[in-house]
N, C-alpha and C positions, 0 to 999 in steps of 0.2 A: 172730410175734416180730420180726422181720426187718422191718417193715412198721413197726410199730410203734418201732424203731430209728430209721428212715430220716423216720417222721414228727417224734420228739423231736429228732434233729437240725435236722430243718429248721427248727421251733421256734424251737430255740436261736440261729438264726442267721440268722432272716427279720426282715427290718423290720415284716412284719406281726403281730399280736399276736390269739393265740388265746381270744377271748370269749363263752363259751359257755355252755349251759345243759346238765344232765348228758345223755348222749347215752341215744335212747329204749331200753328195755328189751325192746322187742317190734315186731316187724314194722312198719314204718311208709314213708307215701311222703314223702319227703326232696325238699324244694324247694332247688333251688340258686339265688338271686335274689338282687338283681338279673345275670341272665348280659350281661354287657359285653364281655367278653374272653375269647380263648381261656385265659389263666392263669387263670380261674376253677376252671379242670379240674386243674390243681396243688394249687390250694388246698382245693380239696372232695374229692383224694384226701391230702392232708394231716389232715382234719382228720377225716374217715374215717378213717386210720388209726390214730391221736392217742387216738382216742375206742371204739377198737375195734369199729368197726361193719364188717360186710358186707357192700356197698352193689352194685347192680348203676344203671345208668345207662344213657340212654337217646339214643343219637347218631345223626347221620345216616349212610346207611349206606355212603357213599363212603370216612369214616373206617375202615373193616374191608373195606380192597379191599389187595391185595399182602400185602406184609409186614408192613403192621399190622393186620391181622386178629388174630391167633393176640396179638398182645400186648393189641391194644384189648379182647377178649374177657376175658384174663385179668386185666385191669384192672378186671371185671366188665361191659363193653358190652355193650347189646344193640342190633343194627341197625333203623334204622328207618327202610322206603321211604317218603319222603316220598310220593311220587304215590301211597300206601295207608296214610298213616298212620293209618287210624283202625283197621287190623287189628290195631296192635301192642298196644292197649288191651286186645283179646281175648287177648293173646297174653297180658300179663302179670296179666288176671284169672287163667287157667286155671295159671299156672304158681302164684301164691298158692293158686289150691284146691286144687290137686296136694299141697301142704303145704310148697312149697320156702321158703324163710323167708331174708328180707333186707331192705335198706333200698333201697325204689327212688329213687334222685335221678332230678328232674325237673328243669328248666329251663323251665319254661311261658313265660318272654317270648321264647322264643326264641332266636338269638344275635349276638350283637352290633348289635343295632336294627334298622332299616328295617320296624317292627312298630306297631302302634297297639294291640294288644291281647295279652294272652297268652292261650297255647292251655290248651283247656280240659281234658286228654289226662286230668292230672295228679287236678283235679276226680271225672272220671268214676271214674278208676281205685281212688279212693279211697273213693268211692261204693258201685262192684260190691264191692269185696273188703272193705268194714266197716274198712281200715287206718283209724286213725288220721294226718295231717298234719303233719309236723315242717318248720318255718321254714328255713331254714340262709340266713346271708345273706353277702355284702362289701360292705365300708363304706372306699371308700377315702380319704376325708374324716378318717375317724379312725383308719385301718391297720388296721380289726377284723375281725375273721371268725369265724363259729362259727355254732352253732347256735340258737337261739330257741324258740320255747314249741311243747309238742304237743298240737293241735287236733284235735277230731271234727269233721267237718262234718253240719251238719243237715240238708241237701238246699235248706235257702233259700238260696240262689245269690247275693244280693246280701246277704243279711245277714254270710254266712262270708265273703266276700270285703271287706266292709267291716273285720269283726277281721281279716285279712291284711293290708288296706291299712292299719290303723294301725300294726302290725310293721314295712313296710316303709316306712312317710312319709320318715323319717330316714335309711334306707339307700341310698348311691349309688351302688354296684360299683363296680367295678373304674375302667369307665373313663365318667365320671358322665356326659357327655353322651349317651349312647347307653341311658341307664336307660328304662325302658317303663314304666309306672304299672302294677299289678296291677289289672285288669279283664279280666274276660272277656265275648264278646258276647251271651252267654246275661244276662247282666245290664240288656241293653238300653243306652240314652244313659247317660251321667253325666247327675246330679244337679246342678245349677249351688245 
């Protein structure tokens, strides 16, 4: 309720403008994209809240060292050692067949650039555990933000990524020059 509060004001009172698609109904893995900026993480628990979902999210794990631990967690974090991140993927299949039921936010390009590709973490995870894929983007070209369409992926790798990359053609985050093009390296070269 409180959460929900704290999103409708923000709402009413951000220059940014909440444009979305109805939030999913059922377990799914929540893409944040394009990640540019650290206030992506404002606006994706905004529009989480706004939309009533329960999102847990996936940071690196220096952010949950001291005192923001105990708040990053309850903001729904989960840490993730980079130097092993391909464990947290096990982590958060077993915790879906466990039956724990929420919206995982991803950020696959990473963050804030210095990236040629995004991680494919998001792919897999969505693969093991049968979730469904929900879009979520910022467009700071047009002040938009919200959520977009929910995709199954079929396991052809470059065809679900090509409908991903038509979603995101037009979206520039946050802070546009640092945007990453949606491809993963399982997809091999681009296509000229």
């Amino acid at each position: 309720m409180i959460r929900r509060l704290v999103a409708r004001a923000f709402w009413a009172l951000s220059r940014w403008k909440l444009v979305s698609s109805p939030a999913p109904s059922k377990p799914t893995v929540l893409i944040g994209a394009p990640h540019t900026s650290n206030w992506d993480f404002a606006l994706m628990l905004a529009i989480a809240w706004r939309q009533g979902i329960e999102v847990k999210w996936l940071g690196k794990d220096s952010l949950f060292k001291g005192w923001r631990g105990p708040l990053m967690r309850g903001l729904g974090g989960i840490p993730v050692d980079r130097a092993n991140a391909s464990g947290v993927v096990a982590e958060v299949v077993e915790r879906v067949r466990s039956g724990e039921v929420f919206g995982l936010v991803v950020t696959p390009d990473g963050t804030r650039g210095g990236h040629t590709h995004w991680k494919s973490g998001f792919y897999r995870i969505a693969l093991e555990t049968g979730l469904p894929v929900t879009l979520g983007y910022v467009d700071r070209t047009t002040m938009t933000t919200g959520l977009g369409p929910t995709l199954r992926l079929s396991g052809d790798v470059r065809a679900d990524m090509d409908r991903i990359r038509d979603f995101y053609a037009d979206k520039a985050g946050f802070t546009p020059a640092q945007r990453v093009e949606p491809r993963l390296r399982e997809e091999g070269p681009a296509e000229r």
